[in-house]
VOGU-3710 file (C-alpha; in Angstrom, 3 decimals, decimal comma):
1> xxxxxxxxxx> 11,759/-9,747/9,710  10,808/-13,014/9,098  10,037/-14,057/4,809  9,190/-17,071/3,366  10,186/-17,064/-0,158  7,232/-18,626/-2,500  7,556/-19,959/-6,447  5,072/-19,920/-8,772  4,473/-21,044/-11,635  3,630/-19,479/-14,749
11> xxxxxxxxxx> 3,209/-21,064/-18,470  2,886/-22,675/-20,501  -0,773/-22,044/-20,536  -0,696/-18,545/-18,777  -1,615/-15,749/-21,499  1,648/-13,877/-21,683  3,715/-17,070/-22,245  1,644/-18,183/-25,070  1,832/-22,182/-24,827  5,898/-22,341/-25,408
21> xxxxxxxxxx> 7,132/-21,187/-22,618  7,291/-22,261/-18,301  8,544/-19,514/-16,403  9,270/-20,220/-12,630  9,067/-17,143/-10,836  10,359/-16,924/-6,571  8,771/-14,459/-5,362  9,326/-12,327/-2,234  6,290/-11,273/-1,192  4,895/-8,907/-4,167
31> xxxxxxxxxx> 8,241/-8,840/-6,026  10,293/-11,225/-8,050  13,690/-12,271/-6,750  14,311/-15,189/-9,621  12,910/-16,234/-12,668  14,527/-19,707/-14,419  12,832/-19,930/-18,163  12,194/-23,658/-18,987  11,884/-24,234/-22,743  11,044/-27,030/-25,119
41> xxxxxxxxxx> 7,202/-27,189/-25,257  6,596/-27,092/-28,737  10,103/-28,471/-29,690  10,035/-29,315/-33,677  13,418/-30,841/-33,992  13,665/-28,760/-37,234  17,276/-28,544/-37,538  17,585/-32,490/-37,414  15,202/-32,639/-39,858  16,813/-29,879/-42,216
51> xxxxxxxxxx> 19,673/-32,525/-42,444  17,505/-35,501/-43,757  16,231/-33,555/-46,997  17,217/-32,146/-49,866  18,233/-28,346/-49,475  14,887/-27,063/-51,835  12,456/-29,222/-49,316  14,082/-27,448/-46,581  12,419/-24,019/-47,428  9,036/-26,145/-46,204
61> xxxxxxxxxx> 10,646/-26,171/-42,769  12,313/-22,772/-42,696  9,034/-20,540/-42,450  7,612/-22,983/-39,731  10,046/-21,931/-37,331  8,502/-18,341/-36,989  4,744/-18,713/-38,062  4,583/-14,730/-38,144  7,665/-13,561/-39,720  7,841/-16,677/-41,599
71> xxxxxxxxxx> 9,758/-14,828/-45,192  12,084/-13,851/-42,729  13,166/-17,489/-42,095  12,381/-18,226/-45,372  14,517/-15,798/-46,717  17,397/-16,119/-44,358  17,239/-20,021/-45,231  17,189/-19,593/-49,122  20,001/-16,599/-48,979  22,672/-19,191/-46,896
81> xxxxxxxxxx> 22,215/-22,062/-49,739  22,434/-19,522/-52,633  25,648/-18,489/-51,111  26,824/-22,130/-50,776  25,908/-22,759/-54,583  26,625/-19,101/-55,470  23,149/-18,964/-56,724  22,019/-15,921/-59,506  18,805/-14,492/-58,281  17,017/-12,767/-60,640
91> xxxxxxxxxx> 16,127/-8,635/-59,727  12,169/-8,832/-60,000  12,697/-12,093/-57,116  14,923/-10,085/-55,263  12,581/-7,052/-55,257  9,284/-9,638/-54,758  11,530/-11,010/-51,623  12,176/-7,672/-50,391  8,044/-5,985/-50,237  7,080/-10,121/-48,647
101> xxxxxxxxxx> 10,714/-9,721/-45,875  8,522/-6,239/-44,782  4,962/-7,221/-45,325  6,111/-10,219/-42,823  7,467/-7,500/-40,480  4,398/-5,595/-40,137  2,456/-8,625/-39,858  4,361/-9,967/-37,098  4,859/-6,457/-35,320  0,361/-6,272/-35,418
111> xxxxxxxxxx> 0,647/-9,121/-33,933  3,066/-8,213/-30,768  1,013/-5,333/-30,369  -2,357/-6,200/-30,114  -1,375/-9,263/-28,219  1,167/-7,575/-25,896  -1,635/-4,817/-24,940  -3,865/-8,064/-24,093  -1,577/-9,335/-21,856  -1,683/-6,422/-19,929
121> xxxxxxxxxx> -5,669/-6,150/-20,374  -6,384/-4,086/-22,889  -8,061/-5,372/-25,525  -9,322/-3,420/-27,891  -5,957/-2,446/-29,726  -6,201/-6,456/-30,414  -9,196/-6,140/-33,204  -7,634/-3,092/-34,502  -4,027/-4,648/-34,845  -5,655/-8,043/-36,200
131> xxxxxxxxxx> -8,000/-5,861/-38,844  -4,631/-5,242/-40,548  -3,008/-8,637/-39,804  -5,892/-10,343/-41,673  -5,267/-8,168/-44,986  -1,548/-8,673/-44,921  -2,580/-12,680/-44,382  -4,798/-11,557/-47,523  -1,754/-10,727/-49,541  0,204/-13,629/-48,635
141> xxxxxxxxxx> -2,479/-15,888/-50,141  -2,859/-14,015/-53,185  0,841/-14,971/-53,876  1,156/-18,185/-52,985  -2,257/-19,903/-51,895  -1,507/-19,911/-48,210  -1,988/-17,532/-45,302  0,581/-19,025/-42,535  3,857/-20,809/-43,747  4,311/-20,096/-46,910
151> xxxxxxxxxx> 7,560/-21,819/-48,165  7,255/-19,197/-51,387  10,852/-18,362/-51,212  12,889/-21,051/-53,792  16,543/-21,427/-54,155  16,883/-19,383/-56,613  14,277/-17,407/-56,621  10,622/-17,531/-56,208  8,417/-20,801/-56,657  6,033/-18,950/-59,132
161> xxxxxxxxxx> 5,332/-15,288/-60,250  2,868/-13,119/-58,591  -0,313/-12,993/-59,957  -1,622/-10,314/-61,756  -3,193/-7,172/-59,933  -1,150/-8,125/-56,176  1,283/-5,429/-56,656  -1,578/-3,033/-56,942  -3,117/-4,756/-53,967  -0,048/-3,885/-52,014
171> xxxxxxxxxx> 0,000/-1,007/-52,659  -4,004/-0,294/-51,732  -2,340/-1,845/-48,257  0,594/0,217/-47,858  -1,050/3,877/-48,907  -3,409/3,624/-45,393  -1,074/1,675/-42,968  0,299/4,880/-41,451  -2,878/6,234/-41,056  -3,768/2,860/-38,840
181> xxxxxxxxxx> -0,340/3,277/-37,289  -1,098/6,927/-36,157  -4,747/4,602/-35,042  -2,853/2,303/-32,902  -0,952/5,204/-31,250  -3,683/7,249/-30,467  -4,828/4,113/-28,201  -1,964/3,761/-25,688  0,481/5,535/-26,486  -0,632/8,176/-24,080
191> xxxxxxxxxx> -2,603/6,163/-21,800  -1,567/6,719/-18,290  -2,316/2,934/-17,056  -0,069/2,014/-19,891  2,661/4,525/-19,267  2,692/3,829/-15,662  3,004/0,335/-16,528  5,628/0,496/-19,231  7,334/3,360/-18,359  10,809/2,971/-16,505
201> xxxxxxxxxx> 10,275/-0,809/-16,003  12,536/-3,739/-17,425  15,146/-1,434/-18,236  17,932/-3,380/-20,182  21,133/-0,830/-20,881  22,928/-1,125/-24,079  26,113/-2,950/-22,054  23,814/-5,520/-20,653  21,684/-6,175/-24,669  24,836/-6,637/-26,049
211> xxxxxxxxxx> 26,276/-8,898/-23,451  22,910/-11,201/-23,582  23,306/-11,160/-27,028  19,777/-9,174/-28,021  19,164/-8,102/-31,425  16,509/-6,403/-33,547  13,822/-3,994/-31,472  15,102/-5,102/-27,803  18,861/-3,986/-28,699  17,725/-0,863/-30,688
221> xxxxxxxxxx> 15,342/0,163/-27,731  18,172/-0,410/-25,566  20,386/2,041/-27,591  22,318/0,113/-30,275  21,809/1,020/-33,618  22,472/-2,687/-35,681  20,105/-3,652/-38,168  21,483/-6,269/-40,302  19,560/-4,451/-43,318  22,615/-1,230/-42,940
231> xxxxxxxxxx> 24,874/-3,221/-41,316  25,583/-6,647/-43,770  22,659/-5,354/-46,394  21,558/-8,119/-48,429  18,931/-8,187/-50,929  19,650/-4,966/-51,853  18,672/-3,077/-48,411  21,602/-0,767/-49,103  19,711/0,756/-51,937  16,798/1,522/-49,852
241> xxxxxxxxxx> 15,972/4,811/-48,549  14,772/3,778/-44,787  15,466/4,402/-40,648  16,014/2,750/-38,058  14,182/3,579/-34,826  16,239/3,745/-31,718  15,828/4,431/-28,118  18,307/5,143/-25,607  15,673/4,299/-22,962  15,835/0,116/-22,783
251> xxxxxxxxxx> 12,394/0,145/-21,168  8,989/-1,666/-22,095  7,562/1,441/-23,751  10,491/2,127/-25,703  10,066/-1,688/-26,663  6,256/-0,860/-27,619  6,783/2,300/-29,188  9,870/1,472/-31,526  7,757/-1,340/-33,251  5,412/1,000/-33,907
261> xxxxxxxxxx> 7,748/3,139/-35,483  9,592/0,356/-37,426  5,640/-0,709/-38,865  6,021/2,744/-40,843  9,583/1,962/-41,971  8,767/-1,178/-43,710  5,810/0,228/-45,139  8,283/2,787/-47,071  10,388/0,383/-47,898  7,335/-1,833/-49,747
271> xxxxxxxxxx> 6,329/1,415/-51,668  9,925/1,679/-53,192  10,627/-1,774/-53,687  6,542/-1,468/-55,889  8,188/1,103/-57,729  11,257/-1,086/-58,826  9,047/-4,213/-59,517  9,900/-4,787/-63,434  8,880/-7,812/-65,604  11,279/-10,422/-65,865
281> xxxxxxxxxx> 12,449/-14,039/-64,852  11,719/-14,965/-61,171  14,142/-17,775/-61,120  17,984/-18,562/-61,392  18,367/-20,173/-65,276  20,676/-22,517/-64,518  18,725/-25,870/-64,729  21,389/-27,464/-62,216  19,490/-25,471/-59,290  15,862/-24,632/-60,811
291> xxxxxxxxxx> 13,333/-26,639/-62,097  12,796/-26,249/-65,971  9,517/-24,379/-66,871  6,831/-26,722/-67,166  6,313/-26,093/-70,879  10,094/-27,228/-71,800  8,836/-30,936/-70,246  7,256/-31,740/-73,147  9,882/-30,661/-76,058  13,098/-31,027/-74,434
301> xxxxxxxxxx> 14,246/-34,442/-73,288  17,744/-32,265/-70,890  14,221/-30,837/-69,407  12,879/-34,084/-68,425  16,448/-35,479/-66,999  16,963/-31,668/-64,763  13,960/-31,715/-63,730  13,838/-36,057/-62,510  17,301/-35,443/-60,674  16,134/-32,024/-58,948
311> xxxxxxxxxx> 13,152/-33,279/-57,811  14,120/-36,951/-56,920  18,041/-35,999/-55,372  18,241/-31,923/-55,234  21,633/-30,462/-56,410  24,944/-30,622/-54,652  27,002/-28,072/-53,568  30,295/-27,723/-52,736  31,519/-28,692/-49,730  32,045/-25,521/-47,026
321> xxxxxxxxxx> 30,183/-23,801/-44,509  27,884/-20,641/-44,709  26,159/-18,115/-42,234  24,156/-15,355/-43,324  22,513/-13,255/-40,831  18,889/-11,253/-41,796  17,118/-8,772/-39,868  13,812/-10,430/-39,056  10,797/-8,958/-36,775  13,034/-10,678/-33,609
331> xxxxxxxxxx> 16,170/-9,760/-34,265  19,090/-11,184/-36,214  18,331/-15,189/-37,792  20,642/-17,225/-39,473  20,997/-20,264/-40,856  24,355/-21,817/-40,290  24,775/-24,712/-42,944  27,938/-26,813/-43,453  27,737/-28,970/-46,726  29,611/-32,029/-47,242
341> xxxxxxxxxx> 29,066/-31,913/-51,411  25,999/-34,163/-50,597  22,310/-33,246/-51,970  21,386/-32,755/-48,091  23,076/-30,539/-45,163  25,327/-31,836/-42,858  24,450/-29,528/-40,287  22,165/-27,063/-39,949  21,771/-24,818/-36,859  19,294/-22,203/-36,592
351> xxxxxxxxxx> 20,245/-18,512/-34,408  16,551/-17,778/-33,220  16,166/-14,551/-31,603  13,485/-15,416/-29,146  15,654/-18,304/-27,941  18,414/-15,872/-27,069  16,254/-12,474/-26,427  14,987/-14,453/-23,741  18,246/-14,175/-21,735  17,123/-10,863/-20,813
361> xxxxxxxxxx> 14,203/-11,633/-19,013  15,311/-12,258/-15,122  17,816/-9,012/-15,613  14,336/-6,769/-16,371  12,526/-8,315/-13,821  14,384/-9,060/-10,668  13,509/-6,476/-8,638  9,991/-5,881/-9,948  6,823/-6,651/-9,127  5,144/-9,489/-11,011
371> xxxxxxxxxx> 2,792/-7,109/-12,763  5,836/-5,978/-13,855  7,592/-9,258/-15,184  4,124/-9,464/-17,310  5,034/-6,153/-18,801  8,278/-6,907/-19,528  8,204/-10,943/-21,198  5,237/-8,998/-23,524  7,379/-6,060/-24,863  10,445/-8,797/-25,158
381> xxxxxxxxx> 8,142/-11,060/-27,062  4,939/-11,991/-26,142  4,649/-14,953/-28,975  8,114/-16,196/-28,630  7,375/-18,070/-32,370  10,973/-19,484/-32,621  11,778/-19,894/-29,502  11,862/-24,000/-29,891  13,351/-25,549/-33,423
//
C-alpha cells in the first residue's frame, strides 16, 4: 500500500515545547517515524559571558540558566570556584544552601507537574501544583528580595543572612507539603485517561538512559539508581537521612510518579537540615574571597583596600581546571571552569540536563502515536529551562 510520509511541525510556540524548543515530527499516517529536535530559541550565550566577568558576578548568570531550579545552578556554580580557590564555607551557609538546593527541587518538580498534566489537558492539577509553587516563590523572597533568579548563593557563602522568623516559615511549608503531595496524587495518579496515556509509553531501558547520557528522574525511572547527592555527596548530603525513588519501568508514569515521590524526599531533607540550622558566620573570613562586613568600612583602612579590589577586579585563583557535578531537579549540572590565575574564567562550559535528556526523545517516540510523543517530551521535561545557555 501506497503512504505518503507528512512532517509537521511543532514548537516553538506549541504548549508542550514551551517557546525553546522546534520539534519536526514525520509522520506516517497517525504515528511518528522521526523526530529531529532543533534548539537555540532562547540562546543566552551564558557561558561566553561567564568568561568576561569576574567569578562573584558570575553567580548573577548561573541561576538564569534554569529559572526553576535556579540554587541548583547557583549552587553547582559557587561549589566549582570554591574548589578552584579551596574556599571555607561556613556550616550555617552550607546548611542554608542545602533547605534552598530542595526548596528549588520542589518548586521546580510543582512546576513539571501541573504543567505536564496541562499538556495533556488536564488542568486542574495546574492551580493546585502552582498554590504551592507561589509559597515556595514566597520563601525565596523572604531571603533574598527576589522570587525568580536569585543569585543568593556567594563564593563563599551566602550574600546575607536569613532574616529572622524564615526558618520558622519553612518549616510552616514543609509540615503540610506531604499532605498536598498525597493531594496531587489523589488527582491522576489513578485516573484511567492518564494511565492509559502514560502507562507503557516512551519506554527508555536503563541500557539505552545510560547510553544517551540521562540523569536525575529520567535515568532513575529508567532503573539506575545515581543521584549525585549518594553518589559524589557534597554539601553534606552524606549526612542526610533520605531515598531515592526508582523505577524499573522507564515509562511516562514512572517519570510522573517518581517526581512525586522525590517532592516528599526533599521535604525531609529541609526538616533535618531546620534542625541543624545554628547561629554563626554565613561567609568564608578570608577577606581575599569575601567582602568585609560593612561595619569594618568605616574603622579599618585593609577593609576599605579588600573590599575596592574585590569589587573592582574579583580574586584570582590558581590556575587549573574544576568540575563538580550536583543533583539538580534535571539531572546532573556542572560547571566545568578552567582558570588561567586571572580574576575571570577562561572557560566555562555548562552540562545542562535538558540539553542532553533531550537525546531521548525520538527513541520514546518512534513508533508512537503523536498523542503519544506529547506524553512523552512532558514527562522528559515539559519546560526544558536550560536547555539553551
Amino acid at each position: 500500500m501506497h503512504t505518503e510520509v507528512m512532517s509537521l511541525n511543532v514548537g516553538p510556540q506549541h504548549p508542550s515545547t514551551h517557546g525553546v524548543l522546534r520539534l519536526v515530527v514525520d509522520m506516517d499516517g497517525e504515528y511518528v517515524i522521526k523526530v529531529t529536535p532543533h534548539m537555540g530559541y532562547l540562546h543566552t550565550g551564558f557561558e561566553k559571558t561567564f568568561e568576561h566577568r569576574t567569578y562573584q558576578q558570575g553567580v548573577t548568570y548561573a541561576p538564569r540558566t534554569d529559572y526553576l531550579h535556579s540554587f541548583g545552578h547557583e549552587l553547582a556554580y559557587v561549589l566549582g570556584v570554591e574548589k578552584l580557590m579551596q574556599a571555607e564555607v561556613p556550616e550555617r551557609a552550607t546548611t542554608v544552601r542545602v533547605i534552598l538546593h530542595e526548596l528549588g527541587r520542589i518548586h521546580s518538580h510543582l512546576v513539571f507537574l501541573g504543567t505536564a498534566l496541562m499538556d495533556l489537558g488536564a488542568i486542574t492539577l495546574f492551580f493546585y501544583c502552582f498554590r504551592e509553587k507561589e509559597a515556595v516563590q514566597d520563601l525565596f523572597e523572604e531571603v533574598c528580595g527576589y522570587r525568580m533568579n536569585q543569585g543568593y548563593f556567594r563564593v563563599g557563602g551566602l550574600s546575607r543572612d536569613i532574616p529572622d522568623g524564615w526558618a520558622e516559615n519553612v518549616q510552616k511549608f514543609v509540615d503540610t507539603f506531604d499532605k498536598h503531595v498525597d493531594e496531587y496524587a489523589s488527582m491522576f495518579a489513578t485516573n484511567p485517561i492518564f494511565l492509559d496515556r502514560a502507562v507503557g509509553v516512551g519506554v527508555i531501558p536503563a541500557d539505552v538512559a545510560i547510553d544517551l547520557g540521562l540523569t536525575g528522574p529520567n535515568l532513575r525511572a529508567s532503573g539506575v539508581p545515581l543521584d549525585h547527592r549518594k553518589a559524589n555527596p557534597y554539601c553534606g548530603f552524606d549526612t542526610y537521612d533520605f531515598d531515592v525513588p526508582v523505577s524499573d519501568k522507564g515509562d511516562s508514569q514512572a517519570r510522573f510518579v517518581l517526581r512525586l515521590e522525590e517532592m516528599r524526599e526533599s521535604a525531609k531533607i529541609v526538616r533535618q537540615a531546620l534542625k541543624r540550622l545554628r547561629p554563626g558566620p554565613i561567609k568564608d573570613p578570608n577577606r581575599k574571597i569575601s567582602l568585609p562586613p560593612r561595619q569594618e568600612l568605616e574603622t579599618s583602612m585593609e577593609a576599605v583596600i579588600h573590599h575596592f579590589k574585590l569589587v573592582t577586579e574579583g580574586f584570582h585563583p590558581p590556575i587549573g581546571e574544576v568540575y563538580v557535578p550536583v543533583e539538580t531537579a534535571r539531572g546532573e549540572v556542572g560547571y566545568y571552569i578552567v582558570s588561567d590565575g586571572g580574576s575571570m574564567p577562561y572557560r566555562v562550559k555548562i552540562r545542562a540536563p535538558s540539553f542532553v535528556n533531550l537525546q531521548a526523545l525520538e527513541y520514546a517516540c518512534v513508533g508512537g502515536q503523536f498523542a503519544d510523543l506529547i506524553t512523552v517530551l512532558a514527562t522528559i521535561d515539559p519546560v526544558l529551562g536550560d536547555v539553551d545557555r
